[in-house]
C-alpha positions in Angstrom: 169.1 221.0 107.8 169.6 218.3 105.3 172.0 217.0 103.0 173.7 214.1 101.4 176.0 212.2 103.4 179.4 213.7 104.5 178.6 217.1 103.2 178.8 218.5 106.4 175.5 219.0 108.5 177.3 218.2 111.2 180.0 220.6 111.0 177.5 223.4 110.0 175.4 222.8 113.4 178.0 223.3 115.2 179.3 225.7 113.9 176.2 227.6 114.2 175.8 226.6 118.1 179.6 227.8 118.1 177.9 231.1 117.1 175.2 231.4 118.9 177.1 230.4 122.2 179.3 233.4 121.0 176.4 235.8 121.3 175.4 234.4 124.9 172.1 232.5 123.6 172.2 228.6 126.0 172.0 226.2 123.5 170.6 222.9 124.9 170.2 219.3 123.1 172.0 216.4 121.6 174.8 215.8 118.8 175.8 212.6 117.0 179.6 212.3 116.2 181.2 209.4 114.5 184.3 207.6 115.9 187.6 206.2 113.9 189.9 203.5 115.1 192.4 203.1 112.7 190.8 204.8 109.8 187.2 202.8 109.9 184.3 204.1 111.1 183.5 202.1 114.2 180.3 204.1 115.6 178.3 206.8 116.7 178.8 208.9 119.4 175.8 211.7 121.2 176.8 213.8 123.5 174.5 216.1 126.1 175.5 219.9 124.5 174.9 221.5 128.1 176.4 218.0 130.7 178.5 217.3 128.1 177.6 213.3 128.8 178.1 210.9 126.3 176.8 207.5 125.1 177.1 205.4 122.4 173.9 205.8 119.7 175.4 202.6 117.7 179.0 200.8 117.3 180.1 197.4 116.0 180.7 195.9 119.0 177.2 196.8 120.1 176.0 193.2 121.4 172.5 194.1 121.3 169.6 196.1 119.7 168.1 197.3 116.1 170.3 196.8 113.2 171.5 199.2 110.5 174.1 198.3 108.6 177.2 196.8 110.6 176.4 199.0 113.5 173.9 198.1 116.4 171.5 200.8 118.2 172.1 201.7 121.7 168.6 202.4 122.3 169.6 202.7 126.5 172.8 205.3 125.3 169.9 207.3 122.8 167.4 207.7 125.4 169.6 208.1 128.8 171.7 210.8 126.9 170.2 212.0 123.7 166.3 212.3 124.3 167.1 213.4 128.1 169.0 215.9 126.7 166.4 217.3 124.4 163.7 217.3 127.2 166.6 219.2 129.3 166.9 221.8 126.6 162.9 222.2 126.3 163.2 223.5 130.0 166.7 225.4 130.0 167.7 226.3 126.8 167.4 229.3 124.9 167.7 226.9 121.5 167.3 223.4 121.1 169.7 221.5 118.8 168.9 217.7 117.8 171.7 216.0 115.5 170.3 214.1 113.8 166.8 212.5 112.8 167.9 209.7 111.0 166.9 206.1 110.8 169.3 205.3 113.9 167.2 207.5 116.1 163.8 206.4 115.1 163.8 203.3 116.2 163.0 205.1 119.8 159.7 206.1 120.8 161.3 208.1 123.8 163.6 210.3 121.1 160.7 211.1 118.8 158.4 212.2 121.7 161.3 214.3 123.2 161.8 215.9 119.2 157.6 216.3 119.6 158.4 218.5 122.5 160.9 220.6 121.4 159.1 221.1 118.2 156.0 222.1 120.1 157.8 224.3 123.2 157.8 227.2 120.9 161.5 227.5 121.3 163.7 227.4 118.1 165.1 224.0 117.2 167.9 223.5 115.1 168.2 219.8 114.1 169.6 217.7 110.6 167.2 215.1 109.3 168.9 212.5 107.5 169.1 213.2 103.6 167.2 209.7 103.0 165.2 209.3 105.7 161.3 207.8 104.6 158.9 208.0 107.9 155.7 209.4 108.5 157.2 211.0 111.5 160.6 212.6 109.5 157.7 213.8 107.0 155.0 215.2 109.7 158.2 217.0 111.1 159.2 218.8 107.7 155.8 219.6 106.8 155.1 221.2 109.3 154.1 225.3 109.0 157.0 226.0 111.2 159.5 224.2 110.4 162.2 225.5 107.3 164.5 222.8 105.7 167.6 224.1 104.3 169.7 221.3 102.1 173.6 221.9 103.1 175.4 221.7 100.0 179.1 221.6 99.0 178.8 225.2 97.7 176.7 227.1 101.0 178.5 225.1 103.7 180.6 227.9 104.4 177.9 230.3 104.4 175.1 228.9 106.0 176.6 228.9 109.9 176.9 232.7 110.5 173.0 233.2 108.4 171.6 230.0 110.2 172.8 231.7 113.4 171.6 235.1 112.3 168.1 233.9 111.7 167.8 232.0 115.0 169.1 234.8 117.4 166.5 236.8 115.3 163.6 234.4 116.3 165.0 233.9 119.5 165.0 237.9 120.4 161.5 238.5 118.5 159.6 235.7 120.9 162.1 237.9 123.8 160.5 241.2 123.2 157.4 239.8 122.4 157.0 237.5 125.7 158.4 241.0 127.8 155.4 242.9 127.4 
């Protein structure tokens, strides 16, 4: 999924994991959250979806690493939780999800080669790609045959969880039945 910022990407994939959860499919991988204090937006948060371990992607306060904005890139935080939690999900999930691929996350060769093999474990991935994002590696992912973008708007928000979900438990039981014979 993509969209501008603050539509709701976020909000949409997990509301879709909510789903899926709900219909007893393991959903494995990594999501970003940002954190307040007093209003401002102080940082990035990824958590492990199945440990539920977190780590900082980027904050303010971050004293060290690549620069975007006012917020620094916890490249240890990204690859101890987010990519570890990716490869988990390629060996224990059901479906992968990867919030987001964004210009924060790039800056790690681990992440993108954990994205490479969730993309390639023929397991369905659900991820947001940042709505700006220009790299040869955010383009290789979208063009590839399997992969669908779907742009999150302000009008199919609402929608888009339960026929996301739908779609993906569909794919997920196809490659079931298919794999059983």
């Amino acid at each position: 999924m993509t969209g501008l910022p603050g539509v709701g990407k976020t909000t949409v994939l997990q509301r879709v994991i909510d789903e899926l959860n709900g219909r007893s499919f393991k959903v494995g991988g990594m999501m970003t959250r940002e954190v307040r204090r007093d209003m401002a937006r102080v940082g990035f948060e990824i958590e492990d979806l199945s440990t539920k371990r977190k780590g900082w992607l980027a904050h303010v306060n971050q004293p060290h690493g690549p620069q975007i904005g006012k917020y620094k890139v916890n490249l240890r935080d990204l690859e101890e939780v987010g990519a570890k939690a990716i490869l988990n999900a390629v060996q224990q999930a059901d479906i992968i999800a990867i919030d987001e691929i964004g210009p924060m996350e790039l800056f790690s060769a681990s992440f993108k080669d954990s994205v490479v093999k969730a993309v390639k474990s023929g397991k369905a991935v659900l991820g947001t790609i940042h709505y700006r994002v220009r790299d040869p590696f955010v383009t290789t992912m979208k063009e590839n045959r399997d992969v669908e973008v779907i742009e999150v708007t302000l009008k199919n928000r609402e929608v888009l969880p339960r026929a996301i979900a739908d779609r993906i438990a569909q794919i997920v039981m196809s490659k079931f039945q298919s794999n059983s014979y």
